[in-house]
N, C-alpha and C positions, 0 to 999 in steps of 0.2 A: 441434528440441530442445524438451523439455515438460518441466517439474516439477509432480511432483502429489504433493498429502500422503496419506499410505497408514498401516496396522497392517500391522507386519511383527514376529516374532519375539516377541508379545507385548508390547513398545512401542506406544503405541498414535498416536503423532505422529513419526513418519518422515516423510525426506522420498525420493521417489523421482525420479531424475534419469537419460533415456534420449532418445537420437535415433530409437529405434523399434526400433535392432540392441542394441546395449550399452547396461546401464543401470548404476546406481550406488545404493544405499538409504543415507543418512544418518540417524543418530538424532538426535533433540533429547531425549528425553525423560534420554537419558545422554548424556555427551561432551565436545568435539567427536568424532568419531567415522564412518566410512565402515563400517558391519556387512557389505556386499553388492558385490560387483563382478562382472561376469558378462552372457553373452549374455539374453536375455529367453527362459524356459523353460527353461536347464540351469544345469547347477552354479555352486554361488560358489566360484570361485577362494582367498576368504578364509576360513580357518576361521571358524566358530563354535564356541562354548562354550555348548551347550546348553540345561545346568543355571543357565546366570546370564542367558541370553535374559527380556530382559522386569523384568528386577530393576531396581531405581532404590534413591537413598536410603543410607543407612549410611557408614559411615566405614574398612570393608574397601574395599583395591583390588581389581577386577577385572578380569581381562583382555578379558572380554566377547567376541574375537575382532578380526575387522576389522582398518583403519587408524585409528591415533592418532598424536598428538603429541607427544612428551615432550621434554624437555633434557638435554644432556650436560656435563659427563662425569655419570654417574649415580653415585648416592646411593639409602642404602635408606630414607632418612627425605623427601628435597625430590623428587627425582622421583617417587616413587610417591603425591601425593595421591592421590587418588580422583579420577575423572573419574565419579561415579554422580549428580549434581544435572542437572537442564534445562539446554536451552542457548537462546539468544538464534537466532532463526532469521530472516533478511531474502535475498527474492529480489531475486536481481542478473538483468541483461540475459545471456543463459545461463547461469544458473548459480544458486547461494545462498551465503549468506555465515552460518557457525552461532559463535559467540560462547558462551565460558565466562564463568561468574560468575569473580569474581578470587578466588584461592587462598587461603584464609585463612592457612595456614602458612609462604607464599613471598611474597604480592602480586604473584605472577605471573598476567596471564591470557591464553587459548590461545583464537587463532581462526582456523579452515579456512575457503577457498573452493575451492567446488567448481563447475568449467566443464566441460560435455559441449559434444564438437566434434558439429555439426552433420553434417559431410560425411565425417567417419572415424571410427574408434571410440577414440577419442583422450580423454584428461582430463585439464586441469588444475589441479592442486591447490596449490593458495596456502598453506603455511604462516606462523603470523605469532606472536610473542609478545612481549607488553605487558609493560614493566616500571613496575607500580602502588606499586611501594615509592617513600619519601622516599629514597633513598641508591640507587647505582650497583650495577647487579649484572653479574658474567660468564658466557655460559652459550652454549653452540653448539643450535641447532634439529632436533631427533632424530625423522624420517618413519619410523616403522616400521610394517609389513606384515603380518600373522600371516596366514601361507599355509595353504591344506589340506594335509589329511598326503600323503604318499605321492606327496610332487613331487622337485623338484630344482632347488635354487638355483645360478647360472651367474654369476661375474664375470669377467670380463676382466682380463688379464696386461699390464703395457705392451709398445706393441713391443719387437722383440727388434732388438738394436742387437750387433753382433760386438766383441770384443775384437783390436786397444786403441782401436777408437774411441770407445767408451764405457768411461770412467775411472768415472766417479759411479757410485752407487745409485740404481736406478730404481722398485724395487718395496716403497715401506715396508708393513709387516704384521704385526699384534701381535696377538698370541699369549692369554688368560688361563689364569691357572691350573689350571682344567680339560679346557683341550684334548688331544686327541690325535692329532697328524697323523697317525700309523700305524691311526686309526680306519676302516674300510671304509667311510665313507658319506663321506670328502673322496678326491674325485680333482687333484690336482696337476699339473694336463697344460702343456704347453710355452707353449700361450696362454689356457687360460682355468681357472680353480679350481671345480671345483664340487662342490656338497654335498648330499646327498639326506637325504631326509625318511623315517623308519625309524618305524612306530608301538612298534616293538618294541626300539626301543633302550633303555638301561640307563643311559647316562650322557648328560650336557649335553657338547655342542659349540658352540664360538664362535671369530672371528677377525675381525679389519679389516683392512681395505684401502685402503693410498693413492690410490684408484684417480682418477688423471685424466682417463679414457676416459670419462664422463658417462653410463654405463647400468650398472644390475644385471636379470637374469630372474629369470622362475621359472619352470619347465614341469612341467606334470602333464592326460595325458589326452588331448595333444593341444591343450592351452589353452598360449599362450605369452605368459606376462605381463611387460612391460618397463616398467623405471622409469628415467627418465633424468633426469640434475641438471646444474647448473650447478658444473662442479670452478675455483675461485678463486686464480689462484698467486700465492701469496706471500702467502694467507691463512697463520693457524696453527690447525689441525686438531686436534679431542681424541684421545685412546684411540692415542698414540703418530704421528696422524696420518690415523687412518682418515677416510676420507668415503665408506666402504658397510663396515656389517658384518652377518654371517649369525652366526644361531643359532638352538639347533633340538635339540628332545629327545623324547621319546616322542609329545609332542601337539601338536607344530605347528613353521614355521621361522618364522623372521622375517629377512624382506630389509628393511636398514635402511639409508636415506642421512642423511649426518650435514653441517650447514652449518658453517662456521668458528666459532671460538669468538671470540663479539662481546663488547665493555662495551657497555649500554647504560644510558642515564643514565636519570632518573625521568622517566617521561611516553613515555620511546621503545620502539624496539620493533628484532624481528629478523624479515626474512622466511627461507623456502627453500622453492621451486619448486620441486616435479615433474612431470611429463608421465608420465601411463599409458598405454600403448597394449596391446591385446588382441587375442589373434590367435588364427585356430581352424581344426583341422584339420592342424597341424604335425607334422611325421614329424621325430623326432631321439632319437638318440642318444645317451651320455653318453663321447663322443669327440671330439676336437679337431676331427676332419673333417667330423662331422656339425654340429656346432655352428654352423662355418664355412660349409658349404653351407646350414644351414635358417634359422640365428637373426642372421648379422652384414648378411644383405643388408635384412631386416626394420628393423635397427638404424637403418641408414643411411639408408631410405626417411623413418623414423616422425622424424626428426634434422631431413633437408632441407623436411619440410613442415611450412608453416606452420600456426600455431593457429586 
């Protein structure tokens, strides 16, 4: 595993992070911030936003593309600082460590570590946020994704349990105001939800998922990107409960995991851990059986091995 600092996208202090197959580009000059994921020589799996490539500075939010980190439940005023100032960049033993200045408007600050797996194309990513306020704050840790277009986002169903052995609710999943389940780009299938990426769509789609099964995808091209988390029971979960939600409108989806909604006192902090693993060459479908066959055995491979 190497890190070498690189210009990528008009930034001119990136950090690039690769075992030789899969690499990873970080910005410092904005962020924290993951712009790049992807084999060495083809496509980034992450959108970019081409027009704000290279931008820094200002007081507009940008979405820049990429992976970020935000907090939940969201707000139009405290989640959306600006992530456009330097970040703090220190190499760790595989990996780096990029650190945000602390937020003027919240006293919040945001710090990603990022680990490439030496022997698979595996990544680690450490979310972490700092609470630099004098007073208590509550707030769940929010990994979102901004994928390229023209993919398809993939969650998992809980098992299916027959009636009356199963009395309880098993699938909480909330809804906003703009959804439309009757929309052609969600499939509703017996084990898995999923939603595709339409450049020519016309309206926003969104929804969360209680999901306990510990993975969300994305497949586009042939790339099959997986994020898996740690699901916490007996935590309490934002957005009705979700801990992955999808959303997605003419220019991109975003596959988001969501950690429990923590207090953290002044001086402490929240993590949420993911595992990326990327895969290539995947033949699938957007049917229950195809899923089944190409993307649950992958699941349970990228699960049982260690980091």
């Amino acid at each position: 595993m190497s890190v070498h600092k690189i210009s990528y996208g008009g930034w001119p202090n990136c950090y690039l992070l690769t075992n030789g197959e899969l690499e990873a580009i970080a910005t410092t000059d904005v962020g924290p911030r993951v712009i790049r994921l992807g084999f060495r020589g083809e496509e980034n799996i992450f959108r970019e936003f081409h027009d704000q490539l290279g931008k820094t500075g200002g007081d507009e939010w940008r979405i820049y593309g990429g992976h970020r980190l935000w907090h939940a439940p969201e707000h139009p005023v405290r989640t959306y600082f600006p992530d456009n100032g330097p970040v703090q960049v220190e190499e760790l033993d595989g990996g780096i460590k990029l650190t945000q200045g602390v937020e003027a408007t919240t006293g919040i600050q945001k710090e990603m570590e990022l680990y490439v797996d030496s022997g698979a194309n595996r990544i680690k990513v450490v979310h972490r946020i700092w609470n630099k306020n004098l007073w208590a704050i509550e707030l769940a840790p929010w990994a979102i994704s901004v994928m390229a277009q023209g993919g398809m986002a993939i969650v998992p169903q809980e098992p299916y349990v027959p009636h009356p052995q199963a009395l309880l609710p098993a699938r909480p999943m909330a809804l906003w105001p703009y959804t439309d389940m009757s929309d052609p780009r969600w499939r509703w299938g017996a084990k898995y939800v999923t939603l595709k990426q339409d450049p020519n769509a016309k309206t926003s789609q969104k929804a969360g998922f209680g999901n306990t099964m510990g993975w969300v995808a994305y497949y586009k091209n042939g790339l099959l990107f997986v994020k898996r988390f740690e699901y916490k029971e007996g935590c309490l979960y934002p957005d009705f409960g979700s801990t992955v939600e999808l959303f997605t409108n003419s220019e991109m989806l975003e596959v988001e995991t969501l950690g429990p909604l923590s207090g953290i006192e002044p001086g402490g902090f929240v993590e949420h851990v993911e595992y990326w693993s990327l895969y290539k060459d995947v033949e699938l479908e957007d049917t229950d059986e195809s899923i089944e066959d190409n993307v649950k055995a992958r699941i349970i491979e990228s699960s049982r091995a260690a980091f």
